[in-house]
Every structure is written in C-alpha cells, then in structure tokens.
N, C-alpha and C positions, 0 to 999 in steps of 0.2 A: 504494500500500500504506500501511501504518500508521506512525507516529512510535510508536517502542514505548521505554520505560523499563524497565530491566534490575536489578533491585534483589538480588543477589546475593553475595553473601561468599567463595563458594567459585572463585578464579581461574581455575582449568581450565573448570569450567562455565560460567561469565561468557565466557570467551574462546571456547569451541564455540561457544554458544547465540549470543552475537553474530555470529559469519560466517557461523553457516547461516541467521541469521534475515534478514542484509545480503543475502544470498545470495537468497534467497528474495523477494526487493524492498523488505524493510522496513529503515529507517531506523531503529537503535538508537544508545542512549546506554546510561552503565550505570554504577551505583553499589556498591562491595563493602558501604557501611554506610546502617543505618536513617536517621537522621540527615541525611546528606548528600542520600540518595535524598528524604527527604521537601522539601530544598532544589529538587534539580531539578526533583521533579515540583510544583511551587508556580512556580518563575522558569520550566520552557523547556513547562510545558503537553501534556504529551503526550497523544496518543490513549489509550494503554491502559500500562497496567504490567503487570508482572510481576513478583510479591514471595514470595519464599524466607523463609521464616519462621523458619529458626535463623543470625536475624543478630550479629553481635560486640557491637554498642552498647548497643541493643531488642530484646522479642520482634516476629515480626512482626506479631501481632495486634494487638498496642498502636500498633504503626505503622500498620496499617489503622486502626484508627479514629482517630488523628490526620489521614490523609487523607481519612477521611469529613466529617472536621468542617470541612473546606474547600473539598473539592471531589467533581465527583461521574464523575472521569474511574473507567473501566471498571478493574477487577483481577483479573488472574488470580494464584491465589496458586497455586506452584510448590513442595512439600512431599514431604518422606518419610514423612510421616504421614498414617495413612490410615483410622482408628478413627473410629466416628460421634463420640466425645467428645471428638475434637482440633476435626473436621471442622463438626459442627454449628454449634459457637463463629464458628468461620471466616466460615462463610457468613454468619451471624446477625450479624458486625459488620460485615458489606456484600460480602464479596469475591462478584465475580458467576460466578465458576467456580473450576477448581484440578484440577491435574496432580501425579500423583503419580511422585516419579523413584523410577527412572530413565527418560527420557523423551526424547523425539529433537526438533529445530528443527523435523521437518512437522507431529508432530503438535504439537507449541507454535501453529504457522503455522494448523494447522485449528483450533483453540479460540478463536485473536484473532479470526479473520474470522465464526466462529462468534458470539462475544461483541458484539464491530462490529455487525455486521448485527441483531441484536437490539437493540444500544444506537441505531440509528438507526430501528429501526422499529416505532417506540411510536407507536400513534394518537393522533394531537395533541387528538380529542375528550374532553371527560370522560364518563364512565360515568356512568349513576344506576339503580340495583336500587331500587325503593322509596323508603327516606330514604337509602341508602347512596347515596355519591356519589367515584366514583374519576376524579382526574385527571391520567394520564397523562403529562402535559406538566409540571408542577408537583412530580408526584409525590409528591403527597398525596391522602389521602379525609379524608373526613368523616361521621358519620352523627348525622343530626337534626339538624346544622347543625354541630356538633361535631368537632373535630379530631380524629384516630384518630393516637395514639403508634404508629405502625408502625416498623420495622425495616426495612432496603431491601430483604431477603428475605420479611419478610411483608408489604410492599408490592407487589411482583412476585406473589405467590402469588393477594393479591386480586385483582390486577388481573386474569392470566390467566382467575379465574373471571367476573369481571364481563363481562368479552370474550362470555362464553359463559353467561347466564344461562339457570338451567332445564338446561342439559346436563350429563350426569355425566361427568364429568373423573376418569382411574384415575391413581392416586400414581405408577403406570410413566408417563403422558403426561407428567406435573408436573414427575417426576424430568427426564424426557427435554426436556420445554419450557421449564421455570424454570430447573432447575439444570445445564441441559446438560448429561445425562449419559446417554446413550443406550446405552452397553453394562454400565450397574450401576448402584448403588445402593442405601439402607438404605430402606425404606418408613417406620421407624419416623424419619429425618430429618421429612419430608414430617408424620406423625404428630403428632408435636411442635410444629411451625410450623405445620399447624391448630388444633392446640391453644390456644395463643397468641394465633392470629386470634380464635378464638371467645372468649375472657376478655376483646379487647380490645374485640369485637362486644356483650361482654351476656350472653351465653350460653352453652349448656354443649353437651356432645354430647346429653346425656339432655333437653336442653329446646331444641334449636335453635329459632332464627329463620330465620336466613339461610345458616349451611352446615347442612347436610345430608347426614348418612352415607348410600352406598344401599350395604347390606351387601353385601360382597362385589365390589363392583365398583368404588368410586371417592367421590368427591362432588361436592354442586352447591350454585351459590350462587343461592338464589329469595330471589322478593319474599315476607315474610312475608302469612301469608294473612292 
C-alpha cells in the first residue's frame, strides 16, 4: 500500500483517518500544521498527501503551491468546501483530487489508489498533434517548438486529449478521467480550464485550431487543417 502524509489540524480527524487508513494497509505519518507538514513531506518523501485546507499557521492552498514548487508527489486535498470558486482555485494550483467531509478512511482509501494508479500510469511516450507536442514523462508541451505555461491541471486536460486525437471527449468523461470525479461535478470547472488551454494555445472558441467544441457533446483536440 501507500506511505500516505496526513496534513490535518483537526485531532479527532487526524487520529480516525490514521487507524482506518493503518488499518487499511497504509502507512501514515501526520502533521496538525502547514509548516511542519510541508517539512515532512520534503525530508520523509511520501507517496501521496492528504491536505485539509483550514490549517492554524497557512491556508492550505498557499501550502499547495509551496509543495508544487518542489515536488510533484500526488495530493488529495481533504475540505468542507465545496463551491466551484473554492474548488476551481484548488485544482488549478495542482491538487490532483479532493474529498469533501465528512468522509470515511474507505472512501479516502478508494481516491489514493484511484490517484496512485493514474500517477503511475502516464505513457512515458511524448504526444505530437501537428506542432503540439505533449510529454508525459516530463510533463510539459510545447507548441512550434515553444514552451506552453500550463498548470498541472491544464497539463492533464491536454494530455488526456492528445491521448485521443480527433475523438470527442464529453466534460462528464474529463470530469470522471482528469479530475476523478465520477458521481459529480461542475461542467463549467472543465469550461474554464478549456478556456485557458485555448488562450495559452492561440486561440479562441470562435476561431479554434486545435480544440474544438462539437456542440452538444464534448470536445477534440485535431491537427489544424
């Protein structure tokens, strides 16, 4: 199972979530403050975190992207917050899922392995649409030879379409393949982080190149004609 980091303030939770999750075969550690937690997961490396975002020191999204600017271990962020306008933020400074409490150790248990398994199973090949060029492994593109500023969310978004050039991809697959989230979510998430793709692409909805709305149904990433 996983070496899991437990970034948590509130004791009673920290102390469930650790025995069911010991319980359950994984190995945790576990920190009540931002700070501390951003120590351990630097000196002991863990597989995956878990970060509660109403911490005493930080918020936790400032503590996300100090761990992104180091390292690229997997996070599920653990919240009561559940609004696209907390939520969007969240995703968009890396966190690779997020559970909303109250929430129990199986289904924590089903989102790591969920997370795991997708963090392990990135085609090590790079991608190339045309001049677009996505590398997996690296976890960067490029187009016309050029660096694309992505986001570790609008990196995942490219990529899944690259994966699947020419095929229409619906924001329900996206939601359910990128962001893990198979019994909900906002379309208009999804909406916005194509959005963003395409400004950093070139283009617009009303002029695309390379994404492509098919009304109604989803979108696709072609080689431009």
């Amino acid at each position: 199972m996983a070496d899991i980091l437990l970034i948590e303030d509130d004791v009673a939770i920290r102390t469930a979530l650790s025995r069911g999750l010991r319980e359950l075969g994984h190995a945790v550690s576990s920190s009540p403050t931002a700070l501390d937690g951003l120590k351990l997961a630097v000196q002991d490396r863990p597989d995956l975190i878990v970060l509660d975002l109403g911490l005493p020191d930080l918020d936790g999204v400032e503590l996300l992207r100090m761990l992104r600017a180091v390292s690229r271990v997997p996070v599920i962020v653990a919240t009561a917050r559940d609004g696209d306008a907390e939520m969007v933020p969240v995703l968009d400074a890396g966190a690779d899922d997020y559970v909303v409490k109250p929430y129990s150790a199986a289904q924590l248990d089903a989102r790591v392995r969920a997370v795991l398994r997708r963090a392990g199973g990135s085609a090590p090949e790079p991608l190339a649409v045309g001049a677009l060029r996505v590398d997996p492994r690296a976890r960067t593109a490029t187009l016309d030879g050029a660096r694309l500023d992505l986001t570790p969310r609008e990196f995942d978004v490219l990529h899944y379409l690259a994966a699947r050039p020419g095929e229409v991809v619906t924001k329900r697959e996206l939601l359910t393949e990128v962001w893990q989230l198979p019994y909900g979510g906002a379309d208009k998430t999804v909406d916005v982080h194509l959005s963003w793709l395409r400004r950093k692409l070139g283009e617009t909805a009303a002029e695309p190149r390379y994404l492509h709305t098919v009304r109604g149904v989803g979108v696709k990433l072609v080689e431009p004609a």
